[in-house]
GUVO-606854 format. One record per residue: residue number from 1; residue in one letter; x, y, z of N, C-alpha, C in turn. Coordinates in steps of 0.1 Angstrom, whole numbers. Layout:
BEGIN
  seq  type   n.px   n.py   n.pz  ca.px  ca.py  ca.pz   c.px   c.py   c.pz
  NUM     A      X      Y      Z      X      Y      Z      X      Y      Z
...
# end
This chain:
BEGIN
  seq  type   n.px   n.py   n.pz  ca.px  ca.py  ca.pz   c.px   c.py   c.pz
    1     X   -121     12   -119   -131      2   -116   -124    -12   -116
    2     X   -131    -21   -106   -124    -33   -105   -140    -44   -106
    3     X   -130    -59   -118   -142    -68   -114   -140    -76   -100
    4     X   -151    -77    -92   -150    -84    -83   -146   -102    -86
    5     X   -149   -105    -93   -146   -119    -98   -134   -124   -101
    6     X   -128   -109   -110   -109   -111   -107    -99   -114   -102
    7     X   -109   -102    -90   -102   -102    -74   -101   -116    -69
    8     X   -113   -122    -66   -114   -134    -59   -109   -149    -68
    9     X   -106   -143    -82   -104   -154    -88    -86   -158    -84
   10     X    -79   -143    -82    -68   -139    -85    -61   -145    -65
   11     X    -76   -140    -54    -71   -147    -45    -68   -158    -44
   12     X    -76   -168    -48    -80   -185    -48    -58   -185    -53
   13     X    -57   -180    -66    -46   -187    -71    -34   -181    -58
   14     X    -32   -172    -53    -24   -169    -43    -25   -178    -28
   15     X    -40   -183    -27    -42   -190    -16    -38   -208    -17
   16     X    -39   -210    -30    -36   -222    -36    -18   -224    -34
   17     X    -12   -210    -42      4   -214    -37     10   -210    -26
   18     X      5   -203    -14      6   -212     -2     -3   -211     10
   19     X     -9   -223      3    -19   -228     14    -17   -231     27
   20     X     -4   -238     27     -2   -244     43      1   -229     55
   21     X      8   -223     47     13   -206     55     -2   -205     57
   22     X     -9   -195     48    -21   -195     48    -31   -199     62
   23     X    -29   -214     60    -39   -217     71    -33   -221     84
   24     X    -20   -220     85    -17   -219     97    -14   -205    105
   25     X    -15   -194     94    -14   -180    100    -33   -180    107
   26     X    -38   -183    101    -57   -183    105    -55   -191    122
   27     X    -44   -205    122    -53   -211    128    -40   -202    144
   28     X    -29   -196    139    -23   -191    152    -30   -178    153
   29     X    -40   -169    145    -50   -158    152    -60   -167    157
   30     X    -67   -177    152    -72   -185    163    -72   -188    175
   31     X    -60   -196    179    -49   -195    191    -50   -187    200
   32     X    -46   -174    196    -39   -164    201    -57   -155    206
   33     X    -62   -156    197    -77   -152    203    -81   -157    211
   34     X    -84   -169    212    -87   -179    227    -77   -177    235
   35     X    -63   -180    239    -57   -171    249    -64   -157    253
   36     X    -63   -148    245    -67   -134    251    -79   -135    258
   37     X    -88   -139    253   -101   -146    257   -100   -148    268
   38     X    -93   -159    271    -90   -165    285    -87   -155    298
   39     X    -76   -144    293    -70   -141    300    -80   -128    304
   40     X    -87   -124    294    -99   -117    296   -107   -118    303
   41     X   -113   -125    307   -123   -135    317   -117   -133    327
   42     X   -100   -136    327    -94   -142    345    -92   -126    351
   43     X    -90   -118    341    -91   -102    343   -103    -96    359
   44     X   -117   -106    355   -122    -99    366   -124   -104    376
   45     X   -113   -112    381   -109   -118    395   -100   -102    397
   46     X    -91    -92    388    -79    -84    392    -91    -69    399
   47     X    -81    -63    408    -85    -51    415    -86    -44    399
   48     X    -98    -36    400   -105    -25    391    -93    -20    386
   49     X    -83    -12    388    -79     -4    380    -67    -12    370
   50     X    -63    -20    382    -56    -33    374    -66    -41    361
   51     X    -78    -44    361    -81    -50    350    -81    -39    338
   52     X    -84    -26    342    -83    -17    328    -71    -17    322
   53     X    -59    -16    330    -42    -21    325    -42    -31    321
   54     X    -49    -44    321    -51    -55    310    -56    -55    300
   55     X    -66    -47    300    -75    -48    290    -68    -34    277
   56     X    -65    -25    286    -57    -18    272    -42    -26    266
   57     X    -35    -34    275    -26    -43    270    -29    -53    260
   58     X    -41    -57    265    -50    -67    253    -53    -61    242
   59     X    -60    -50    241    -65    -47    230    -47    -38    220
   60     X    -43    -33    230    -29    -32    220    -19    -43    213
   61     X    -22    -55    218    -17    -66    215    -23    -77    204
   62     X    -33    -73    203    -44    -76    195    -46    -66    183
   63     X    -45    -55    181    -48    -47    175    -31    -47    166
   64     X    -20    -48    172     -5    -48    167     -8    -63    156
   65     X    -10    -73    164     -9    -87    155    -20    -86    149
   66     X    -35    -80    143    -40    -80    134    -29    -72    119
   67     X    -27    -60    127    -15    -54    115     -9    -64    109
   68     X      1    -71    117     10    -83    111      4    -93    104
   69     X     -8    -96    104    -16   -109    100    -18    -98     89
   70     X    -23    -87     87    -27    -81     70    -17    -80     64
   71     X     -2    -79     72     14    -75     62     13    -88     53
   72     X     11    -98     68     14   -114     57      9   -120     47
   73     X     -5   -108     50    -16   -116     35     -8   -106     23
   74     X     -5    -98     29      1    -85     13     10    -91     11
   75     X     22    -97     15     31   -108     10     20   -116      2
   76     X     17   -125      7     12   -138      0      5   -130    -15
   77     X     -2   -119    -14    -12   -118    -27     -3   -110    -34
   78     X     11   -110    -31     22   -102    -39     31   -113    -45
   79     X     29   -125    -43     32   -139    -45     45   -140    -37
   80     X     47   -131    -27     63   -130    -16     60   -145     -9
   81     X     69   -148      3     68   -157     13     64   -155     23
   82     X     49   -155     27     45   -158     42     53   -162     54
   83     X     52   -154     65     58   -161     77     51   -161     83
   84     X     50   -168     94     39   -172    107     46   -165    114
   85     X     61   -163    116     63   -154    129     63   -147    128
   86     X     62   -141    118     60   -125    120     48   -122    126
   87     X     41   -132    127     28   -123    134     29   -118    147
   88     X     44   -123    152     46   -120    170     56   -109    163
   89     X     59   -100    151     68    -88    156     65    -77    159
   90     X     78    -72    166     73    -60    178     78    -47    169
   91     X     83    -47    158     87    -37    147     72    -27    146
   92     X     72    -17    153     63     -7    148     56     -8    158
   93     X     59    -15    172     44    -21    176     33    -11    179
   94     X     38      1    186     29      9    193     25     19    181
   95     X     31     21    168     24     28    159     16     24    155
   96     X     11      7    152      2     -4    147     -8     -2    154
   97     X     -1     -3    166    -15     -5    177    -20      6    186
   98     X    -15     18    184    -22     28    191    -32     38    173
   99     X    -22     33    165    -37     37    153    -47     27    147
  100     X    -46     19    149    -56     10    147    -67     14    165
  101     X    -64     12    174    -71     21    183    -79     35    180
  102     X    -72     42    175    -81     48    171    -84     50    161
  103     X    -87     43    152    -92     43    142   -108     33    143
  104     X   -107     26    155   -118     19    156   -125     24    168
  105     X   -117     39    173   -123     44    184   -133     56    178
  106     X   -127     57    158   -136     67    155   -146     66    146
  107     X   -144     48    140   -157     40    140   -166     34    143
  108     X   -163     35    158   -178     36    171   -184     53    173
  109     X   -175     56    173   -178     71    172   -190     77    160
  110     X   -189     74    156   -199     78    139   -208     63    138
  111     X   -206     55    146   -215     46    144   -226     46    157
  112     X   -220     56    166   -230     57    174   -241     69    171
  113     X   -235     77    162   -246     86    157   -260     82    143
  114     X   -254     71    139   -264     63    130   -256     48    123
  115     X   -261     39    118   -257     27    117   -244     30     98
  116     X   -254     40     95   -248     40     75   -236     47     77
  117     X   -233     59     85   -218     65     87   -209     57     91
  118     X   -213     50     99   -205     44    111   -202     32     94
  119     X   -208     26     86   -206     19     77   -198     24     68
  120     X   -201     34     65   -193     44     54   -175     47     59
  121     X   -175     49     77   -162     55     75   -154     39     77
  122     X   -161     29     81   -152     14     82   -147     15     68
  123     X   -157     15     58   -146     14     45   -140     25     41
  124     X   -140     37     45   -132     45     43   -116     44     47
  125     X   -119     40     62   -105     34     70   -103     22     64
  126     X   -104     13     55   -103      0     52    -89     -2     49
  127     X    -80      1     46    -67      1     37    -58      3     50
  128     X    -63     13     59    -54     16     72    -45      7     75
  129     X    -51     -2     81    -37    -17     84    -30    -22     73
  130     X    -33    -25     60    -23    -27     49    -18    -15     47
  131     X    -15     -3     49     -7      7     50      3      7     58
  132     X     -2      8     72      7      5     87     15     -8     79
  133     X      9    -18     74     20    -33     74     31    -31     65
  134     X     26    -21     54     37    -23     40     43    -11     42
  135     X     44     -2     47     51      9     50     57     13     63
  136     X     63     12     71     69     15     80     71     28     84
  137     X     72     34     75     78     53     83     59     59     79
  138     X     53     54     74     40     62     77     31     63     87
  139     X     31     75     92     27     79    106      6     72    109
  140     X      5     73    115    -10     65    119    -16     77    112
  141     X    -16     87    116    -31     97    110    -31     93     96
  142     X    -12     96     88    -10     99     72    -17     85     68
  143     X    -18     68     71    -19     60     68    -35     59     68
  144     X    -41     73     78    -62     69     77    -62     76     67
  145     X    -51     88     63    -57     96     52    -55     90     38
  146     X    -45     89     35    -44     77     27    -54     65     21
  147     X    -59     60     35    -70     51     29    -81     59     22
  148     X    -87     70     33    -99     76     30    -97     78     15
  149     X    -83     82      7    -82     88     -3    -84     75    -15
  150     X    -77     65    -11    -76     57    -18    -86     47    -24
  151     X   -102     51    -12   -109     46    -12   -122     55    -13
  152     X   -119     67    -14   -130     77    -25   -136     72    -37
  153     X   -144     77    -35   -153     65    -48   -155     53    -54
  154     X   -153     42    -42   -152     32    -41   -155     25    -31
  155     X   -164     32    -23   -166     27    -12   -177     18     -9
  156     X   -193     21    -19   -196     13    -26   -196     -5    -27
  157     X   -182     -2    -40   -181    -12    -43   -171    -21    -36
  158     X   -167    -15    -27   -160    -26    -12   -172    -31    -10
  159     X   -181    -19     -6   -190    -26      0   -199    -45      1
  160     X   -198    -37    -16   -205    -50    -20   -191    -61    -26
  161     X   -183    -60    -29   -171    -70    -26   -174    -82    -14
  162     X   -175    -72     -2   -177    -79     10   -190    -87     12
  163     X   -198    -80     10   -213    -91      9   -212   -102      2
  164     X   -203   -102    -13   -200   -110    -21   -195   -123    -12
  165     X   -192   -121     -1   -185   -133      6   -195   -139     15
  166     X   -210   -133     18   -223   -140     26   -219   -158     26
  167     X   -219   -158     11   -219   -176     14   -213   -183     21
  168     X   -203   -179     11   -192   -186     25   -188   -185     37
  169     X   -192   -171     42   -199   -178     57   -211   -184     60
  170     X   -220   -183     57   -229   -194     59   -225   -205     60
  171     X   -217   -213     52   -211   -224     48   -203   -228     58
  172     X   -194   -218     63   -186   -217     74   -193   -224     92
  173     X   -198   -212     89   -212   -219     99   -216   -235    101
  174     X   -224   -239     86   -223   -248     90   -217   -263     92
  175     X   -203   -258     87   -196   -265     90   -187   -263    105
  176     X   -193   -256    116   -191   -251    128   -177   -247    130
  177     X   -169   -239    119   -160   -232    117   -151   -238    109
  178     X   -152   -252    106   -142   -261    102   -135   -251     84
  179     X   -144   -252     79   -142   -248     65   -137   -231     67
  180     X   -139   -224     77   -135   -213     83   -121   -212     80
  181     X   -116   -220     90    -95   -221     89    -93   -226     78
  182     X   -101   -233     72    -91   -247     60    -90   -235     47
  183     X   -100   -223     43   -103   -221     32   -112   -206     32
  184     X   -125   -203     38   -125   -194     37   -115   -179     46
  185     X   -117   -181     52   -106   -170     67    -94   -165     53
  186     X    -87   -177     51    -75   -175     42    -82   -165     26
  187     X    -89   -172     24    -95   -166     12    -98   -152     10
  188     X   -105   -151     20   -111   -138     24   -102   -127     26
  189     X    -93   -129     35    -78   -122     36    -73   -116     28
  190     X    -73   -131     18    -59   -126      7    -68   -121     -9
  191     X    -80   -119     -7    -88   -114    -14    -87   -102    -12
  192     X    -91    -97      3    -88    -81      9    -76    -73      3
  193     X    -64    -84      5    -54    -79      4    -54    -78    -13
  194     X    -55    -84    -18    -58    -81    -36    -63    -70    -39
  195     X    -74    -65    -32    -83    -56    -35    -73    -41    -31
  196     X    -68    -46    -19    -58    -32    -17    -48    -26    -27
  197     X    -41    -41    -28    -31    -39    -39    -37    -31    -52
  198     X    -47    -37    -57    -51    -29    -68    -59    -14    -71
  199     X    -63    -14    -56    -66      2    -52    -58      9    -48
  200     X    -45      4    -43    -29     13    -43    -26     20    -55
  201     X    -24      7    -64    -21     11    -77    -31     19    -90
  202     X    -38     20    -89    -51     28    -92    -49     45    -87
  203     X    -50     41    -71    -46     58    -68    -34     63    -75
  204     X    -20     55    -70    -11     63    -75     -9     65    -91
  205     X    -11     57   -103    -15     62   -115    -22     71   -113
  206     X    -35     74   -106    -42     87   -111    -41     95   -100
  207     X    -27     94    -94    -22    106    -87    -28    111    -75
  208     X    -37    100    -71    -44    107    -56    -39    102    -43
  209     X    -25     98    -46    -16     95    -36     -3     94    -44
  210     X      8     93    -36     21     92    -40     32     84    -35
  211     X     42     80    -45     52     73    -32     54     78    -21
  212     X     62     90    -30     68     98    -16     62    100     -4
  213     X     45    100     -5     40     97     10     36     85     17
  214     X     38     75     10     39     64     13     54     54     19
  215     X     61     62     18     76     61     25     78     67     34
  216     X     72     78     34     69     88     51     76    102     48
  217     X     83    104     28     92    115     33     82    129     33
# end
């Protein structure tokens, strides 16, 4: 069991020593969102079959640099050194981004059959991407099973972790995103990433995962 208050107390001090990384990794997914955006839009000027070859390029491109943005919070909440460029590396690309593809092709999936499953298996899959980022030889399926496992009886209390953060979006809001980059976005992150870390270590003490499958052998 974990207090939620730890977690977030334990983010703040990771987000405090480095803040600047921090808020400039938020404000190049920012960036990089509005481009895609853009280029999204200029998509349906292209002949039909051509815009679908953009749009799976987009979403693989998008779905790779989210991976990289969760590696760099697991650095930061490991007290390591953040990099901003890494959010452009091509290391793993197509195993990042063709399982995260489906992994959110099988959380519409179950979310089109009722709203609570489709909620249940997001946090089941939740760990997925800090898996893909901190492990390299782990294959896309081994990295959903993993989460699912890691996040057995616990799902819960992600749950409510996450609601824990209502305010500060609100706040976010109305400060029309400003307090967004500077503080929460970062926060939130490297809270997530805390939360992983500590439910890594949790499983493997009580054995419902292993190194050895977390190295890929």
């Amino acid at each position: 069991m974990f207090l939620i208050s730890d977690i977030k107390a334990e983010a703040k001090v990771a987000f405090q020593a480095q803040r600047k990384t921090a808020i400039f990794i938020m404000l190049v997914n920012i960036g990089i969102g509005i481009l895609i955006g853009f280029i999204d839009l200029a998509r349906g000027e292209l002949f039909l079959p051509l815009r679908w070859v953009v749009w799976l390029f987009l979403s693989f491109v998008s779905h790779a640099m989210a991976v990289n943005t969760v590696g760099e919070h697991n650095k930061i909440a490991r007290g390591e050194s953040g990099q901003v460029s890494a959010l452009f590396s091509l290391s793993g690309f197509w195993r990042k981004s063709l399982t995260m593809w489906l992994t959110n092709l099988l959380i519409g999936l179950w979310t089109l059959l009722l709203i609570v499953p489709g909620i249940i298996k997001t946090h089941a899959y939740w760990f997925t991407y800090n898996l893909l980022a901190d492990y390299p030889h782990v294959k896309g399926l081994a990295a959903i099973d993993l989460s699912k496992r890691m996040t057995q009886g616990y799902k819960m209390k992600i749950f409510l972790f996450h609601l824990s953060f209502i305010g500060w979006l609100l706040l976010s809001v109305f400060t029309l995103g400003i307090l967004w980059v500077v503080f929460v976005g970062p926060y939130t992150q490297l809270a997530n990433a805390k939360l992983y870390l500590l439910c890594k270590e949790r499983a493997l003490e009580e054995g419902v995962i292993t190194l050895d499958e977390l190295e890929g052998y």
